[in-house]
MISE-326985 format. One record per residue: x, y, z of N, C-alpha, C, O in turn; residue in one letter. Coordinates in steps of 0.1 Angstrom, whole numbers. Example, Ala and Ser with C-alpha at 12.3 -4.5 7.8 and 13.67 -1.06 7.14 Angstrom:
REM MISE-326985
 neast nnorth   nup caeast canorth  caup ceast cnorth   cup oeast onorth   oup code
   132    -57    78    123     -45    78   132    -33    78   142    -33    85    A
   128    -22    71    137     -11    71   129      0    79   134     11    80    S
END
This chain:
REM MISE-326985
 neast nnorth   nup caeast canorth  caup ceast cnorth   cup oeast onorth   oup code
  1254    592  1275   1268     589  1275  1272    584  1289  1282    577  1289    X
  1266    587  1301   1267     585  1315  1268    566  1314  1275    558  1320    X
  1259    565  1307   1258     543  1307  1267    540  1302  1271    529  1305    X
  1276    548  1290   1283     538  1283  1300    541  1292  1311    535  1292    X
  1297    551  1297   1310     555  1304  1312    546  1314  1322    540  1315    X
  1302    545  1323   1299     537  1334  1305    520  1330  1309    512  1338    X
  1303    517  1317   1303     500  1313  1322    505  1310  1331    499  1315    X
  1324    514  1303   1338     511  1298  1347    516  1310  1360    515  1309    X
  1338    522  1322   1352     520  1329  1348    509  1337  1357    507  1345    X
  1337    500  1338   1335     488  1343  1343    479  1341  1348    471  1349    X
  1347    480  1328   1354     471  1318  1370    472  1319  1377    462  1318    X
  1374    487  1322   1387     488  1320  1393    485  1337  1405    482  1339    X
  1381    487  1346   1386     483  1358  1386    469  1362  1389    464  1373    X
  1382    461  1350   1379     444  1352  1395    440  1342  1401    429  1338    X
  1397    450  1341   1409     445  1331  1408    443  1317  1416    435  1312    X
  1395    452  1309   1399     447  1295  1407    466  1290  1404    478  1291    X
  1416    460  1285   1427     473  1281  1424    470  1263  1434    471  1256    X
  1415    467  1260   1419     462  1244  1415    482  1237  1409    491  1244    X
  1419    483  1225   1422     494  1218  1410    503  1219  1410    515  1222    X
  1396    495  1213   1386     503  1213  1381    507  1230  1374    517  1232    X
  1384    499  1239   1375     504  1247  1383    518  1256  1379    527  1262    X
  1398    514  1253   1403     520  1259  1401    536  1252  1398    546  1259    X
  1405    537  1237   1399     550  1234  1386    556  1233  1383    567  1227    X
  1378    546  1240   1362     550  1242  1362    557  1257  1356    568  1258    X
  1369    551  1268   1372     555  1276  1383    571  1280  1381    581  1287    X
  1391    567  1271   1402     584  1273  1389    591  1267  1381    593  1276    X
  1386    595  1257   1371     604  1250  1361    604  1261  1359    616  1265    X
  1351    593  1268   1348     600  1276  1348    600  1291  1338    599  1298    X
  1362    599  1294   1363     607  1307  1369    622  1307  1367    630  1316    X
  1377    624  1294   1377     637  1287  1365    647  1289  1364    659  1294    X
  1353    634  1282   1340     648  1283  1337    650  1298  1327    656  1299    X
  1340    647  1306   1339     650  1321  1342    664  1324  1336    670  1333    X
  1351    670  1317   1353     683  1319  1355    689  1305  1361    700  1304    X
  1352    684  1293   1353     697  1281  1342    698  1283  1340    710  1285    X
  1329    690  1284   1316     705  1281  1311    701  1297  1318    694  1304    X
  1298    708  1302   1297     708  1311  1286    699  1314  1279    696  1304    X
  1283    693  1329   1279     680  1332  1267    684  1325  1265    676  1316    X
  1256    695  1326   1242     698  1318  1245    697  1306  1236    697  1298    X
  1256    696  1302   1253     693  1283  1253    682  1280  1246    678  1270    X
  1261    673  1288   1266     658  1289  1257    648  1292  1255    638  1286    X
  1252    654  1305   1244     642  1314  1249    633  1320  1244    624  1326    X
  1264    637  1319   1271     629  1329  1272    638  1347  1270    650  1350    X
  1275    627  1353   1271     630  1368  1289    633  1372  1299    628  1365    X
  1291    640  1382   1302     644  1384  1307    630  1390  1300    622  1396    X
  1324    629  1384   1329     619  1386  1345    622  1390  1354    623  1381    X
  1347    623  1402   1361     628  1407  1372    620  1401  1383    625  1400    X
  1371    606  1397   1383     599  1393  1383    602  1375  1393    602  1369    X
  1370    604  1369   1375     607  1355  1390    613  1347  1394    610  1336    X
  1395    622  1359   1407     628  1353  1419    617  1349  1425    613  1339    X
  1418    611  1367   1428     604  1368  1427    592  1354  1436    590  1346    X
  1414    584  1354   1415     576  1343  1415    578  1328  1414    569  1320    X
  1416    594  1325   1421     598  1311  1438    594  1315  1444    585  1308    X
  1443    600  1323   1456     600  1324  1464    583  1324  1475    579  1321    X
  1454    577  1330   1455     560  1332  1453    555  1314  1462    549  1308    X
  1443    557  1309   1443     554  1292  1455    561  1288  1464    553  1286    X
  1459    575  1286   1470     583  1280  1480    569  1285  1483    560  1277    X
  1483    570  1293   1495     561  1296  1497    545  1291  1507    539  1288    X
  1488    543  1291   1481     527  1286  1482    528  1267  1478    517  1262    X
  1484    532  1263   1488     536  1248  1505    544  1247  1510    545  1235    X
  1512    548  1255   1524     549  1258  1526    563  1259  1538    567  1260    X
  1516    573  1260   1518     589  1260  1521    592  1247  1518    586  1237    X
  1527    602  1248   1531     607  1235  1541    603  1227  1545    610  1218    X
  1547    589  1232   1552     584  1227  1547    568  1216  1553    560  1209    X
  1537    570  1218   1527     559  1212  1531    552  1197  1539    559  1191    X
  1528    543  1193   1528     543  1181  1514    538  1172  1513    532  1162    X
  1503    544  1183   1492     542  1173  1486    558  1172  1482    564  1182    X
  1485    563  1157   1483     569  1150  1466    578  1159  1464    587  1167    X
  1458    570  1152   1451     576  1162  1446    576  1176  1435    579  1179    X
  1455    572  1183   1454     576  1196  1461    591  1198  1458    601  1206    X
  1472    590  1190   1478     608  1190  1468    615  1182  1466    627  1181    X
  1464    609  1179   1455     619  1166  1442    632  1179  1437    643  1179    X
  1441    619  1187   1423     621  1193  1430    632  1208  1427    643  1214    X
  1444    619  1210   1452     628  1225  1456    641  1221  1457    650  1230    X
  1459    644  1210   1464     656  1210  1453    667  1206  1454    677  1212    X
  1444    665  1197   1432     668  1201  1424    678  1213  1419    689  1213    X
  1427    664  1224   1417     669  1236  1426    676  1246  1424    682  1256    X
  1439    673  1240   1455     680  1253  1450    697  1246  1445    707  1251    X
  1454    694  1231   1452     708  1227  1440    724  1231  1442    736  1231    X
  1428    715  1233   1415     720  1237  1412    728  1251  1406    738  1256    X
  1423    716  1257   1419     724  1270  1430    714  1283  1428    707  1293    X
  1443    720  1271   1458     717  1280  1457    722  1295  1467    718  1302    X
  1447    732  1303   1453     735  1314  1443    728  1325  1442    734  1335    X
  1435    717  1325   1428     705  1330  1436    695  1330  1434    685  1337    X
  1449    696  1320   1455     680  1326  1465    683  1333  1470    673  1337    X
  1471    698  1338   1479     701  1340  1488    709  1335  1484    714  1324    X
  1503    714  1338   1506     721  1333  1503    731  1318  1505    725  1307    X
  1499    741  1317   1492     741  1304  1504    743  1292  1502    737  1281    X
  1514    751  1295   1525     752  1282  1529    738  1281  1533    734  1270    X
  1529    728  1293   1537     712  1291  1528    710  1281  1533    709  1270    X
  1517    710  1281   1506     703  1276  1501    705  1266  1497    696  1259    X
  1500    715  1262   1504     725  1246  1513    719  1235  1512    716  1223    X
  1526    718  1246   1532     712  1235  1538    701  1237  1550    701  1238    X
  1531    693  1238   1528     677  1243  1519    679  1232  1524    674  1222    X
  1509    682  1230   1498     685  1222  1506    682  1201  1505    674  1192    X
  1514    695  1206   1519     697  1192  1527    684  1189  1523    678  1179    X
  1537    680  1194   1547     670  1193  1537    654  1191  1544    644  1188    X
  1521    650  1193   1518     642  1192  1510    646  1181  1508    637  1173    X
  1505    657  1178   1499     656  1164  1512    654  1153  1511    645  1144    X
  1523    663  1156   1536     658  1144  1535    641  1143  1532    634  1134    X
  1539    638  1157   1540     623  1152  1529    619  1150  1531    612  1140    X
  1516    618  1153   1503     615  1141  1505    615  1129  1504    605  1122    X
  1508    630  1122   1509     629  1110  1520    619  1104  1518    612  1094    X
  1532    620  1113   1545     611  1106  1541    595  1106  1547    587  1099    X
  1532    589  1113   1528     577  1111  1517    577  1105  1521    571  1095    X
  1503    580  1101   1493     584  1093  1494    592  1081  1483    596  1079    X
  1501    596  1074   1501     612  1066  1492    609  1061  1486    620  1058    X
  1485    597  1054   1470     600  1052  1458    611  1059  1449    616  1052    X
  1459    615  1072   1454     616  1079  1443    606  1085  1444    593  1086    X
  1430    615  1090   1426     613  1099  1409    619  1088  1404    631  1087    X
  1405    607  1081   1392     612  1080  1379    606  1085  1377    595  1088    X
  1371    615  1085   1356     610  1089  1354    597  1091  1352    592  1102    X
  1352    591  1077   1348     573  1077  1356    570  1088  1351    564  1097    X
  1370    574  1090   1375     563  1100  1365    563  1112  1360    552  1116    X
  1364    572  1116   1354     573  1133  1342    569  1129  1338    562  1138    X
  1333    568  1120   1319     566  1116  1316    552  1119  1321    542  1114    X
  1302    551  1130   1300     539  1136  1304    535  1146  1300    525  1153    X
  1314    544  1149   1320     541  1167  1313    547  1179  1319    547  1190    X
  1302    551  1178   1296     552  1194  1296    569  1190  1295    577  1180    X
  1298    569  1205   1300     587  1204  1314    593  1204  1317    605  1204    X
  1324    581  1205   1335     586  1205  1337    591  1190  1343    601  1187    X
  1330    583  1179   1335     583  1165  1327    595  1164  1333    604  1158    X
  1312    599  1168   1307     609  1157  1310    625  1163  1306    635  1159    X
  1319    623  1175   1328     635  1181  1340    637  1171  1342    647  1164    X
  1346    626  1171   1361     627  1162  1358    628  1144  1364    632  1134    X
  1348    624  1146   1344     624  1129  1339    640  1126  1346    648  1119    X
  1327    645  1132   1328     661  1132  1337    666  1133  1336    677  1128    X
  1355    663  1141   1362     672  1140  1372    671  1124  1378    679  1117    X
  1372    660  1124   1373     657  1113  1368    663  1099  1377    665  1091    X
  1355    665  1095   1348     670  1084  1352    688  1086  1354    697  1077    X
  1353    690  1100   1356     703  1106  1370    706  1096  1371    714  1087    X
  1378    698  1101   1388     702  1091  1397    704  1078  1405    712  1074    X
  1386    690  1074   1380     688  1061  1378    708  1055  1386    714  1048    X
  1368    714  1060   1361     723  1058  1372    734  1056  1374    742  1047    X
  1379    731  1069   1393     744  1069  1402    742  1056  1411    750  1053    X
  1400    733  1051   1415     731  1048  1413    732  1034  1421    736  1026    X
  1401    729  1030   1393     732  1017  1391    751  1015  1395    757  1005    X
  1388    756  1022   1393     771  1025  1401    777  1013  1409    769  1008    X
  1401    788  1008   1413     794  1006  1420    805  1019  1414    813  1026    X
  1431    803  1019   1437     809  1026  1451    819  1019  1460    815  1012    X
  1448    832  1025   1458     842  1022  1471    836  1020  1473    824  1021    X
  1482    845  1017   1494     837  1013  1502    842  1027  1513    838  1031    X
  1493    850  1032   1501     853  1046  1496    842  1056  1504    834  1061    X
  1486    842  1057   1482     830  1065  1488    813  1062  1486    804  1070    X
  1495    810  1047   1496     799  1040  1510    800  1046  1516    789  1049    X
  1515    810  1046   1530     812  1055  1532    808  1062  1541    798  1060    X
  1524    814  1081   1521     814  1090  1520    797  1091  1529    791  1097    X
  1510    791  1085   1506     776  1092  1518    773  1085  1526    768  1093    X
  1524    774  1073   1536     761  1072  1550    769  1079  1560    764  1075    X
  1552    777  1084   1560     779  1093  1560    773  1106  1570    768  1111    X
  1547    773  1111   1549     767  1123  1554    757  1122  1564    754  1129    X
  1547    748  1112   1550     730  1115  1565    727  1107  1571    716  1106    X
  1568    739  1102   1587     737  1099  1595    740  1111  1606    737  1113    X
  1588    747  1118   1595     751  1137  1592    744  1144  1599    746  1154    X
  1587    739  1145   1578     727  1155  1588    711  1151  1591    703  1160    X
  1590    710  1136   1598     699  1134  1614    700  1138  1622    691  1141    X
  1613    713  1137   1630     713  1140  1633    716  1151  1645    716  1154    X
  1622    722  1163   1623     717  1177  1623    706  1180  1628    703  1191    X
  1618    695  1172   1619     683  1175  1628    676  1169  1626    664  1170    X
  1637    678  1165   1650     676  1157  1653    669  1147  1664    664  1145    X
  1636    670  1137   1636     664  1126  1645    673  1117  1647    685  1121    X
  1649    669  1106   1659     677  1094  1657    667  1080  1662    670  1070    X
END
């Protein structure tokens, strides 16, 4: 992963901003700090942070209108909101880009889409089948509660009706 990181931020520092490389790029300078450099094989890279936050912004934040770039940002905000910063901002920063994921996708977000994309796709595609797996689940009627409550509070903090 260390070589291809190395080429796409070659790339993004030469100026190419085009869609894939840039979310090849947010994913892994991400993995710079979700698993650890021995799992990775990436070598410590002090500007990584900054250039997740340079892609996040390069797709418009959480204001974006491409589907899965909130899909993947909210994702990696969600996992481990207190590395980008504030952690409750980022939490629900988190939440407010997965709503709007869904409101532009409500297909979602499955597997085939990432399949074939490097290691960004067979990351996002495992989470994917992952959820696949949850959602296939039965779940209690308390718990069936619980999850669609939230996202009926979550919409009307955001001032959907």
């Amino acid at each position: 992963m260390e070589a291809e990181y190395r080429l796409r931020k070659a790339s993004w520092r030469a100026g190419d901003r085009s869609r894939e490389n840039s979310l090849h790029l947010l994913y892994l300078s991400w993995m710079h700090w979700a698993d650890p450099l021995f799992v990775t094989g990436f070598e410590d890279d002090p500007e990584a942070a900054r250039l997740w936050i340079e892609a996040f912004n390069h797709f418009g934040g959480e204001h974006s209108e491409d589907a899965e770039f909130l899909h993947v940002a909210a994702l990696m905000a969600d996992l481990f909101p207190w590395a980008l910063g504030d952690e409750v901002e980022w939490e629900a920063r988190a939440e407010r880009m997965r709503v709007r994921a869904i409101g532009l996708a409500p297909e979602g977000f499955a597997p085939d889409r990432f399949e074939g994309r490097g290691e960004y796709g067979m990351y996002f595609a495992h989470h994917a089948r992952a959820s696949e797996d949850r959602s296939a689940a039965p779940q209690s009627f308390l718990a069936r509660l619980k999850s669609g409550w939230a996202r009926y509070s979550t919409l009307l903090r955001l001032g959907w009706r």
